[in-house]
MDAnalysis code that builds the backbone (N, CA, C; Angstrom):
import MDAnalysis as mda
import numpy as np

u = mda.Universe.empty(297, n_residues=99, atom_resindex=np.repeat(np.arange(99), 3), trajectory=True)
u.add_TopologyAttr("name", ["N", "CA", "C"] * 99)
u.add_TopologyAttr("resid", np.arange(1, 100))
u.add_TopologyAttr("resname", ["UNK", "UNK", "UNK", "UNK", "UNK", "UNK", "UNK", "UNK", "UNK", "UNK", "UNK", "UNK", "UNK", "UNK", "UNK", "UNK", "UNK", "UNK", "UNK", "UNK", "UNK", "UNK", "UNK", "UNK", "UNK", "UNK", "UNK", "UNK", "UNK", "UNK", "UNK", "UNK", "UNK", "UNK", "UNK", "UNK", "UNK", "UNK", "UNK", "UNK", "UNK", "UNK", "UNK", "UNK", "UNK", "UNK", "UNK", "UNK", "UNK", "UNK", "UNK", "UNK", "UNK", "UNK", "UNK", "UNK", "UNK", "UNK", "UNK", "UNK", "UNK", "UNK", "UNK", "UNK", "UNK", "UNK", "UNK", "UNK", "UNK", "UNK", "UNK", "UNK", "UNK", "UNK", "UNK", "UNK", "UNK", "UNK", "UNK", "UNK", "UNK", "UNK", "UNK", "UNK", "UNK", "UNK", "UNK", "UNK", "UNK", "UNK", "UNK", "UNK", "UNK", "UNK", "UNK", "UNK", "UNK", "UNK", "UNK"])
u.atoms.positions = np.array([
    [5.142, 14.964, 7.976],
    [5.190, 13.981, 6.909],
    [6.282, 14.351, 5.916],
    [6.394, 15.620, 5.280],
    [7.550, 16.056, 4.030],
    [7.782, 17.373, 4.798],
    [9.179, 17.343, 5.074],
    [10.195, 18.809, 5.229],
    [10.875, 19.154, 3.810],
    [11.216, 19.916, 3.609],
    [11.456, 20.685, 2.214],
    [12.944, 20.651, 2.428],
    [14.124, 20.689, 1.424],
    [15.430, 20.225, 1.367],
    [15.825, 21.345, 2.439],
    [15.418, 22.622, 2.304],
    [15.684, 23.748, 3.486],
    [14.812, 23.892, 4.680],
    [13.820, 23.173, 4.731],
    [13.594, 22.785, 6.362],
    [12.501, 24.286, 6.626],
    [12.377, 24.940, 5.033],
    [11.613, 26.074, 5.236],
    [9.598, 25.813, 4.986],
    [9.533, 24.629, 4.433],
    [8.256, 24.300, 4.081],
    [7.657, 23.258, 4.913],
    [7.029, 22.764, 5.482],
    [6.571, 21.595, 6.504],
    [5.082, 20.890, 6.014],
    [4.857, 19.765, 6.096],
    [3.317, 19.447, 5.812],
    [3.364, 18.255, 6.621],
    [2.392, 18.577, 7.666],
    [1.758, 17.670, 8.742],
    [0.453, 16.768, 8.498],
    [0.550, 15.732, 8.743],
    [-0.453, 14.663, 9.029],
    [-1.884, 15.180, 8.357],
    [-2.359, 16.023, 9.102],
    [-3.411, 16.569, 9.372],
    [-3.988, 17.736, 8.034],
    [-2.455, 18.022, 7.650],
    [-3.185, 18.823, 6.140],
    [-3.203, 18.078, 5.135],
    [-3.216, 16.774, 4.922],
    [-3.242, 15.474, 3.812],
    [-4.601, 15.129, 3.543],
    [-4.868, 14.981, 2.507],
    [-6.011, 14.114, 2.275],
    [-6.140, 12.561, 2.363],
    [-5.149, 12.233, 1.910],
    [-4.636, 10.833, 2.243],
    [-3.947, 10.210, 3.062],
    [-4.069, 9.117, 3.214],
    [-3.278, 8.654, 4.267],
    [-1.287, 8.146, 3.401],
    [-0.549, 8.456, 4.050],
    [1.112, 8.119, 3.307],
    [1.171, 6.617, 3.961],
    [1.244, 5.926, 3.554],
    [1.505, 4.257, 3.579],
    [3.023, 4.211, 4.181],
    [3.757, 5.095, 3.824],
    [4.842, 5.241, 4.345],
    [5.625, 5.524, 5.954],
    [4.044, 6.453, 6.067],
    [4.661, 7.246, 7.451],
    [3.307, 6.271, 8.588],
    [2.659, 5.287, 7.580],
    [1.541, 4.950, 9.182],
    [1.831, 3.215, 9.522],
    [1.497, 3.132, 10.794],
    [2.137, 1.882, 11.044],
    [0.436, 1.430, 11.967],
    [-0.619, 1.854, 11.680],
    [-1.430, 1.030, 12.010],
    [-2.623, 0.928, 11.095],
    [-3.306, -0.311, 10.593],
    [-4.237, -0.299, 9.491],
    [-5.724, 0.605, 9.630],
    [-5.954, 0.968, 8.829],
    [-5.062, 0.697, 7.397],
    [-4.538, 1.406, 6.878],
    [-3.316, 0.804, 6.380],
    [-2.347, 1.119, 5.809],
    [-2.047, 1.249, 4.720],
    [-2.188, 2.467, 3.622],
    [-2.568, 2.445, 2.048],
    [-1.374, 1.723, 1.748],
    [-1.193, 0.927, 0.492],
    [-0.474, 0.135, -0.179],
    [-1.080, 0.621, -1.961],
    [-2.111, 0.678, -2.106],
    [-2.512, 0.753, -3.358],
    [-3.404, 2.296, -3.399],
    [-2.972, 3.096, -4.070],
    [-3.358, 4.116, -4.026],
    [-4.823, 4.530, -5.395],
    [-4.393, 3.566, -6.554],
    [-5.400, 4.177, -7.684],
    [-6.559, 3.095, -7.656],
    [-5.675, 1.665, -6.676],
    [-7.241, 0.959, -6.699],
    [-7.842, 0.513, -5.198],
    [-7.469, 1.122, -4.043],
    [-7.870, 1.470, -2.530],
    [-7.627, -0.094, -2.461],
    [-6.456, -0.796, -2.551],
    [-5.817, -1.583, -1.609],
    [-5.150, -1.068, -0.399],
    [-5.087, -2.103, 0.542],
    [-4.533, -1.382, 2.237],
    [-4.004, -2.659, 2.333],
    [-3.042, -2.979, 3.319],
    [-2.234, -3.862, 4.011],
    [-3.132, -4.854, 4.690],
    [-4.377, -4.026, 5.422],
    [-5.327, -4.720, 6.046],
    [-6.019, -5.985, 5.280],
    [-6.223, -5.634, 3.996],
    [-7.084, -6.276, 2.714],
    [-5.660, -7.691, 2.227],
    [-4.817, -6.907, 2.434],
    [-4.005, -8.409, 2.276],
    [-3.504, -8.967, 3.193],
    [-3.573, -9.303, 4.359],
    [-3.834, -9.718, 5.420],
    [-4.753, -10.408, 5.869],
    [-5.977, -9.964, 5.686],
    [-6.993, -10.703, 5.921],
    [-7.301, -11.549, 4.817],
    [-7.465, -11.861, 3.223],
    [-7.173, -12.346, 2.163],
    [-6.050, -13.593, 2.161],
    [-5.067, -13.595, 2.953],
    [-4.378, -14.607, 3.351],
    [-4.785, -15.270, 4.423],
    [-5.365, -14.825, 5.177],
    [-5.653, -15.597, 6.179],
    [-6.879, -15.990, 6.253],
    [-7.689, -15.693, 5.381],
    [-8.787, -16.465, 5.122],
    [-9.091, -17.305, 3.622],
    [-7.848, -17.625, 3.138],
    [-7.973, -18.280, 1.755],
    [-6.668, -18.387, 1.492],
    [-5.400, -18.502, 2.447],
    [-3.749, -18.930, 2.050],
    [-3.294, -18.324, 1.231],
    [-3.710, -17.475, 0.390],
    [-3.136, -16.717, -0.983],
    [-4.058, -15.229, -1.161],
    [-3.396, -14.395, -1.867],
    [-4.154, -13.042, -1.940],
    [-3.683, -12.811, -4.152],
    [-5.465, -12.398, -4.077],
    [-5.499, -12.527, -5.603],
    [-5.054, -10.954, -5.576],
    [-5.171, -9.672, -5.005],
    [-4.711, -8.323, -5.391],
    [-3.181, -8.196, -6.127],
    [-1.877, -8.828, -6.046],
    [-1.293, -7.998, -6.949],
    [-1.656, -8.507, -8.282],
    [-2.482, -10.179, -8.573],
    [-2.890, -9.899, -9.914],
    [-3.982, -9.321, -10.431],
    [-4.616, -8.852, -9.658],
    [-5.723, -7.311, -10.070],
    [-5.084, -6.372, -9.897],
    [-4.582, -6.042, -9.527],
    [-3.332, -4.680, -9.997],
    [-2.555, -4.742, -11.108],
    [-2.172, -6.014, -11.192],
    [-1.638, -5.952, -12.597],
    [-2.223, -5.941, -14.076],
    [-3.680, -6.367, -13.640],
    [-4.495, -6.645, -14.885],
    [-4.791, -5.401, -14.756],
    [-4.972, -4.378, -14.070],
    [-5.397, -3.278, -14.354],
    [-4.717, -1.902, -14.544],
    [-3.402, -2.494, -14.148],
    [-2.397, -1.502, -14.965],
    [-2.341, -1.841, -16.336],
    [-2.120, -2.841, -16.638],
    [-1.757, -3.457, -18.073],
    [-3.055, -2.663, -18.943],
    [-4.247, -2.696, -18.005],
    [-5.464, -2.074, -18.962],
    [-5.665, -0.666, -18.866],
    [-4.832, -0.185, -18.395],
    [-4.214, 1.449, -18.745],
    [-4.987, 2.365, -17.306],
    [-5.574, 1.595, -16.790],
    [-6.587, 2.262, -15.561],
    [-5.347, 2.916, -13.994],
    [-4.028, 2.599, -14.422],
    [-3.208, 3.064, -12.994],
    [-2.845, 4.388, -13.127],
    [-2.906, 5.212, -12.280],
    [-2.312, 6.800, -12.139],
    [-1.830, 6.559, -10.831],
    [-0.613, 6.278, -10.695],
    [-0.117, 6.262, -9.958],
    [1.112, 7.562, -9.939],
    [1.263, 7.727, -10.445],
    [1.753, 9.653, -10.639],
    [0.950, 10.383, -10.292],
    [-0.585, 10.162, -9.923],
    [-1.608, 11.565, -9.833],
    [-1.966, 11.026, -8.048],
    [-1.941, 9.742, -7.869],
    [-2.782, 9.164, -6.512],
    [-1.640, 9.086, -5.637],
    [-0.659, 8.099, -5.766],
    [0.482, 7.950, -4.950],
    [1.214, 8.788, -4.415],
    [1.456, 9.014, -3.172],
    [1.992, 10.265, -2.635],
    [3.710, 10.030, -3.209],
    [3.945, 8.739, -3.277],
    [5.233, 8.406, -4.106],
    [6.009, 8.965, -5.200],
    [4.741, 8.635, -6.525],
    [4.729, 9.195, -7.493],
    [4.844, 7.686, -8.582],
    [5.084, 6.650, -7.471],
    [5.063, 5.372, -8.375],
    [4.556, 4.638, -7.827],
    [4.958, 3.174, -8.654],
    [3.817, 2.126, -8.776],
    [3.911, 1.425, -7.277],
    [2.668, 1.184, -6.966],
    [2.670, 0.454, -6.074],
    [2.963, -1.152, -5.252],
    [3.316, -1.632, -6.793],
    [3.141, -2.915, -6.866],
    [4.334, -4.038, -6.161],
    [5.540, -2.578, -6.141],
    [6.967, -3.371, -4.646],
    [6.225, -3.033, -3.308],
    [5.362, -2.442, -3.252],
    [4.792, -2.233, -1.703],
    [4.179, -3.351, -1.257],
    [2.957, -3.990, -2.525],
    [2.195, -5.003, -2.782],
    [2.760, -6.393, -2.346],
    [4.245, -6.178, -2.922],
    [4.450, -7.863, -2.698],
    [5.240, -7.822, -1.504],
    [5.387, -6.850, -0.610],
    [6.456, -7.208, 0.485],
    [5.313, -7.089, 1.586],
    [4.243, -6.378, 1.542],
    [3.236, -6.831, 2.233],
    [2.445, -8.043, 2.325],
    [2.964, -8.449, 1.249],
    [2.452, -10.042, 0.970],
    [3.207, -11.152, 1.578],
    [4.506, -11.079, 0.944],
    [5.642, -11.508, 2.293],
    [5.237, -11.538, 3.537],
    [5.056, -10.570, 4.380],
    [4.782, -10.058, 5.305],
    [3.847, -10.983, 5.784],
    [2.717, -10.711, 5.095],
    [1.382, -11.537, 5.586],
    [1.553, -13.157, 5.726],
    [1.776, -13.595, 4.477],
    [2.520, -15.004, 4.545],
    [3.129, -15.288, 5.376],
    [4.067, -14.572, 5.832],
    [4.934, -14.952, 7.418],
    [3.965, -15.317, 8.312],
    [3.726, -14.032, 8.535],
    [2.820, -14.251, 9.589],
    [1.611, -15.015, 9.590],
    [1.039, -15.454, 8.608],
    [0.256, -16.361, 8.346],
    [0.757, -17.765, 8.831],
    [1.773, -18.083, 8.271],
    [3.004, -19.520, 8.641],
    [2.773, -19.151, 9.840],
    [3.343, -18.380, 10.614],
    [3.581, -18.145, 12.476],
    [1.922, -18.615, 12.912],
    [1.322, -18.387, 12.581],
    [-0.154, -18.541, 13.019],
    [-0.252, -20.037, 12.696],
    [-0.261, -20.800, 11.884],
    [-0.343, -21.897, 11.535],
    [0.793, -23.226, 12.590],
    [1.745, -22.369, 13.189],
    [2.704, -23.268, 13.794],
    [1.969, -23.384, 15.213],
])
């Protein structure tokens, strides 16, 4: 998962507590780290109601001071560009399903 700039430190899959949204390509797939959104949750949210209310509960709940996304995110930031391109995403494929 992370090699160290000298290739002397290594951390594998398996010594994580979390899952990296980054490195997994089958659901679920963390997207939201301080409020346990997954890719899966917006996915299915579109396709059973055309629209997904999560990035505006993410936003109401950053705004209300509740995000640590510096302490949860293996990133170190906000989650909320992950949020909407998974949303993209879903929407597509939602349209493709609909044709």
């Amino acid at each position: 998962v992370y090699v160290s700039a000298l290739a002397d430190h290594i951390i594998t899959k398996d010594q994580l507590t979390v899952r990296v949204g980054i490195k997994e390509t089958e659901d679920p797939v963390p997207l939201c780290y301080c409020f346990n959104f997954d890719r899966k949750a917006v996915r299915e949210e579109i396709r059973s109601k055309g629209a997904t209310e999560i990035p505006k509960i993410i936003t109401s709940r950053v705004k209300a001071g509740e995000c640590r996304c510096d302490e949860t995110n293996p990133s170190g930031t906000c989650c909320l560009g992950n949020i909407y391109r998974a949303v993209k995403q879903a929407q597509a494929m939602y349209q493709q399903e609909l044709l």
